[in-house]
C-alpha positions as a printed NumPy array, in Angstrom:
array([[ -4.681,  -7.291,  -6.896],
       [ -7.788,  -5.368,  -5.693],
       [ -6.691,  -2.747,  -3.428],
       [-10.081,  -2.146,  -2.371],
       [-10.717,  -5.802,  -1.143],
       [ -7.833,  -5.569,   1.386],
       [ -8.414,  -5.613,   5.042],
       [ -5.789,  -2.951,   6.035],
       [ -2.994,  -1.274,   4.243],
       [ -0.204,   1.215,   4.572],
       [  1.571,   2.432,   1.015],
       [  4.196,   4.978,   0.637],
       [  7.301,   6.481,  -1.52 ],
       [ 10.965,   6.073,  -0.54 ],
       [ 13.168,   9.234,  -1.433],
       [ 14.592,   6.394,  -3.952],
       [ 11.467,   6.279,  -5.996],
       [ 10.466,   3.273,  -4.654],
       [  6.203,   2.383,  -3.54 ],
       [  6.254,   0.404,   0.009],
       [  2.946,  -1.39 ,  -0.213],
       [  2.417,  -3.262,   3.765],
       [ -0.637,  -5.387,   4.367],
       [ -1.778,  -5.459,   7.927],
       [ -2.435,  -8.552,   9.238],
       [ -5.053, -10.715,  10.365],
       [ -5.056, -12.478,  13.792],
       [ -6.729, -15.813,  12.863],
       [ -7.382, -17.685,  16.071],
       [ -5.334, -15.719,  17.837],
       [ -2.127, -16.707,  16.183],
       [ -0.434, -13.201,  14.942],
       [  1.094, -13.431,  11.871],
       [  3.699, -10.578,  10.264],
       [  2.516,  -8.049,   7.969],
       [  3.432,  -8.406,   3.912],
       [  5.461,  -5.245,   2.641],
       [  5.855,  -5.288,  -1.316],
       [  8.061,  -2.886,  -2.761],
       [  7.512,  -1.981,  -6.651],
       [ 10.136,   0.014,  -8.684],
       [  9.675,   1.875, -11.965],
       [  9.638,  -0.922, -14.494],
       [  7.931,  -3.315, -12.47 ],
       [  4.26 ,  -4.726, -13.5  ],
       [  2.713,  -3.118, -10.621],
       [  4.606,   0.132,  -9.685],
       [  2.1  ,   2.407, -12.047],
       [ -1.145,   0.515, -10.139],
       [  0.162,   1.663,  -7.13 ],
       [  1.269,   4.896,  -7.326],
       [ -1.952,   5.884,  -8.662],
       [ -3.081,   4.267,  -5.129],
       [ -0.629,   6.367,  -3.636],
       [ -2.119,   9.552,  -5.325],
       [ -5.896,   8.747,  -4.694],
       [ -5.389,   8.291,  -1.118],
       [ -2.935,  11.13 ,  -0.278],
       [ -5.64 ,  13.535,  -2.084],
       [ -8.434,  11.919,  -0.308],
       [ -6.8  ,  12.542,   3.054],
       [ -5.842,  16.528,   2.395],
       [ -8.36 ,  18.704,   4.309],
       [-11.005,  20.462,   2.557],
       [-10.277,  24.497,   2.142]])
């Protein structure tokens, strides 16, 4: 999965180690639909993909000094 391709996303780390990926979204037609939340753990395929995620955006939203 393309991170950069999504419309509008949330990610975070739980005090258990755990990334909380949630995907905003759409509102085809006007029907709302609920977000998708994804949660990777060490081990899984994905959890190293994402925490680098993690990383680039927390260190892209720090103000400059």
């Amino acid at each position: 999965m393309d991170a950069s391709k999504l419309q509008s996303w949330d990610i975070e780390k739980r005090a258990d180690g755990a990334v909380v990926v949630r995907v905003h979204s759409r509102t085809p037609d006007g029907c709302e639909l609920p977000d998708a939340v994804f949660t990777f753990r060490k081990g899984d395929p994905q959890y190293d993909y994402w925490v680098q995620q993690l990383l680039a955006r927390n260190s892209s939203n720090r103000p400059e000094n």
